[in-house]
VEXDOZA-659855 format. One record per residue (C-alpha): x, y, z; chain; residue in three letters. Coordinates in Angstrom, 2 decimals, decimal comma. Example, Ala and Ser with C-alpha at 12.3 -4.5 7.8 and 13.67 -1.06 7.14 Angstrom:
<vexdren east="12,30" north="-4,50" up="7,80" unit="A" code="Ala"/>
<vexdren east="13,67" north="-1,06" up="7,14" unit="A" code="Ser"/>
END
This chain:
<vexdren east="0,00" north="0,00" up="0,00" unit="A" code="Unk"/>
<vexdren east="1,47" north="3,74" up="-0,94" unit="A" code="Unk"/>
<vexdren east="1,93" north="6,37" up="1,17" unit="A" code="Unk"/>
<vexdren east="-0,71" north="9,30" up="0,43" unit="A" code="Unk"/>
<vexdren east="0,98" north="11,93" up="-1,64" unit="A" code="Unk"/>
<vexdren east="0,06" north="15,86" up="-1,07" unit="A" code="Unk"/>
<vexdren east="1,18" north="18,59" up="-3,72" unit="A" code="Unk"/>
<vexdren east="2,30" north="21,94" up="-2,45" unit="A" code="Unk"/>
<vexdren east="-0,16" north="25,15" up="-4,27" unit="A" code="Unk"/>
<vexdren east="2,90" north="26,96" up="-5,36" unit="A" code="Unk"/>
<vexdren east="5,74" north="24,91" up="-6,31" unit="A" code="Unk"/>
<vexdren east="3,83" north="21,74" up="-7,12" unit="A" code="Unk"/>
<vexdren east="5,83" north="19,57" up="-5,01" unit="A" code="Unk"/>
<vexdren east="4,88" north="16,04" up="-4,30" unit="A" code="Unk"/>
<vexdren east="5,30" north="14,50" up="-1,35" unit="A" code="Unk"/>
<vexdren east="4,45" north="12,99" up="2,23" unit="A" code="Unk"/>
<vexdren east="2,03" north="15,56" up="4,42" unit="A" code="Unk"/>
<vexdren east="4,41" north="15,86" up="7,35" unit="A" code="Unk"/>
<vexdren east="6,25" north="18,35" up="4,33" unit="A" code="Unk"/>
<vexdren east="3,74" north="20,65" up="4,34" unit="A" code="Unk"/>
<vexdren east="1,33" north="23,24" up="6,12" unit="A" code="Unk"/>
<vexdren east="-2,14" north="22,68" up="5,62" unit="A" code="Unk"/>
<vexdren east="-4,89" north="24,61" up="5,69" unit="A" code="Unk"/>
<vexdren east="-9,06" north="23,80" up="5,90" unit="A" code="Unk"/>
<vexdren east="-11,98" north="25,88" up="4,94" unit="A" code="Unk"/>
<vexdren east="-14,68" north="24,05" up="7,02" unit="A" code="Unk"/>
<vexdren east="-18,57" north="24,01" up="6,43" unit="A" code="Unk"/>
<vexdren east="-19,28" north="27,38" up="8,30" unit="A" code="Unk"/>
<vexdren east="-16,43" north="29,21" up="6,05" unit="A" code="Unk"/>
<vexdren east="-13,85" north="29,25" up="8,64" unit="A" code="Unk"/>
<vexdren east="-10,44" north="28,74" up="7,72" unit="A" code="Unk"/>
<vexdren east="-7,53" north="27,30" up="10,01" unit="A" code="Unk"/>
<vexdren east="-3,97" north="26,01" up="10,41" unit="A" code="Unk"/>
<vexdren east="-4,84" north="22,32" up="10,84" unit="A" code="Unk"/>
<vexdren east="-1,41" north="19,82" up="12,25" unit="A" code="Unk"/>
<vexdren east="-3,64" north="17,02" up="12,27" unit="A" code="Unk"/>
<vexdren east="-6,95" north="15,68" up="10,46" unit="A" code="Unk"/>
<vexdren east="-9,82" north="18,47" up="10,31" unit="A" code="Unk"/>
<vexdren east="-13,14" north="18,13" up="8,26" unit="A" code="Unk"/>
<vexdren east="-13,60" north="20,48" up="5,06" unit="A" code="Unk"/>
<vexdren east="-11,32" north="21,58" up="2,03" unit="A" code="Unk"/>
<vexdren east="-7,34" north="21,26" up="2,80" unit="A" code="Unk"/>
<vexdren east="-4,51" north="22,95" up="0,43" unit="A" code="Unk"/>
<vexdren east="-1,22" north="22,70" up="1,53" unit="A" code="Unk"/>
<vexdren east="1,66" north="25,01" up="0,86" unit="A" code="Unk"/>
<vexdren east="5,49" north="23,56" up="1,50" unit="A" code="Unk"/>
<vexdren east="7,35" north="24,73" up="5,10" unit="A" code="Unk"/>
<vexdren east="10,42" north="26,53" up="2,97" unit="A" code="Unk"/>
<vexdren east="10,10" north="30,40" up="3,20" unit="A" code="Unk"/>
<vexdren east="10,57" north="30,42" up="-0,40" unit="A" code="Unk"/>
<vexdren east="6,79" north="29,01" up="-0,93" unit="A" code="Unk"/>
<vexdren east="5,54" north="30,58" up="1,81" unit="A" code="Unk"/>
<vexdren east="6,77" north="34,24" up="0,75" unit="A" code="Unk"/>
<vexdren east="5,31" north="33,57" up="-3,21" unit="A" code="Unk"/>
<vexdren east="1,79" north="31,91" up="-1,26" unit="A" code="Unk"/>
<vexdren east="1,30" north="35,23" up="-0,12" unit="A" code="Unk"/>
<vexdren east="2,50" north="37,41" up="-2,77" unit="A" code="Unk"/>
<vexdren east="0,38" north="35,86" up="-5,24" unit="A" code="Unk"/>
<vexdren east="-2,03" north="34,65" up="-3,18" unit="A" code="Unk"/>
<vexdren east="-2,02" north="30,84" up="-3,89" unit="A" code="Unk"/>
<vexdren east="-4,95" north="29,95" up="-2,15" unit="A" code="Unk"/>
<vexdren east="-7,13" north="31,86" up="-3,43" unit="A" code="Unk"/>
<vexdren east="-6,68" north="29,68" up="-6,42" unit="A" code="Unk"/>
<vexdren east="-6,68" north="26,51" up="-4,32" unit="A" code="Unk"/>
<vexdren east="-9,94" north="27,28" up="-2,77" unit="A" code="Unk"/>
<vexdren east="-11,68" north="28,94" up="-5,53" unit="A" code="Unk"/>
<vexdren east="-12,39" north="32,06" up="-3,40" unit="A" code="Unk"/>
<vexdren east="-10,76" north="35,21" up="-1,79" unit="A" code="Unk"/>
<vexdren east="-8,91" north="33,77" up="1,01" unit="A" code="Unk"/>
<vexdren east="-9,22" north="36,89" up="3,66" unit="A" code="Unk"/>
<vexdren east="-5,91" north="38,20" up="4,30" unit="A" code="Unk"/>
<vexdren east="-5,95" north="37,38" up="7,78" unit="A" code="Unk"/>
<vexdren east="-4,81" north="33,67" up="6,95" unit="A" code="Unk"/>
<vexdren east="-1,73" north="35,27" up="4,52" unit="A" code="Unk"/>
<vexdren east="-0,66" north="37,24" up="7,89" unit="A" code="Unk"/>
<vexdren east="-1,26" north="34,19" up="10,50" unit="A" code="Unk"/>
<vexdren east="1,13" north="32,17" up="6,83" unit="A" code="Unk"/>
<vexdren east="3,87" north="34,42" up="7,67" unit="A" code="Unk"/>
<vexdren east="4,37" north="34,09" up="11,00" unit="A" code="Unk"/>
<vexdren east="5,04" north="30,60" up="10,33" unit="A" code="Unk"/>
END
């Protein structure tokens, strides 16, 4: 049985979800840092400062989520 694979919204990176920051957009709207298994709509976005600093400037996950993303979560991103 394979490992479950998870692809990072800016540099398309494959790999193992321990690699990456993930974040949900649960039923009510809401979004969150999750570290371990939430309910609703996960992206992730890798844990190198490079990804993190071109998430925000061209706000990836707005793409990922097919919304505007408010730009609370890009602050709370880079603090990470």
């Amino acid at each position: 049985m394979s490992k479950p694979v998870r692809m990072c919204v800016v540099c398309r990176k494959r790999a193992g979800k321990e690699e990456f920051a993930k974040l949900v957009r649960n039923k009510a709207g809401e979004f969150s840092w999750a570290e371990g298994h939430l309910e609703g709509r996960g992206a992730y976005v890798c844990r190198m400062g490079e990804c993190i600093g071109q998430a925000v400037k061209k706000r990836a996950f707005n793409r990922a989520f097919k919304m505007a993303v408010p730009s609370e979560v890009y602050d709370s991103l880079k603090e990470m």
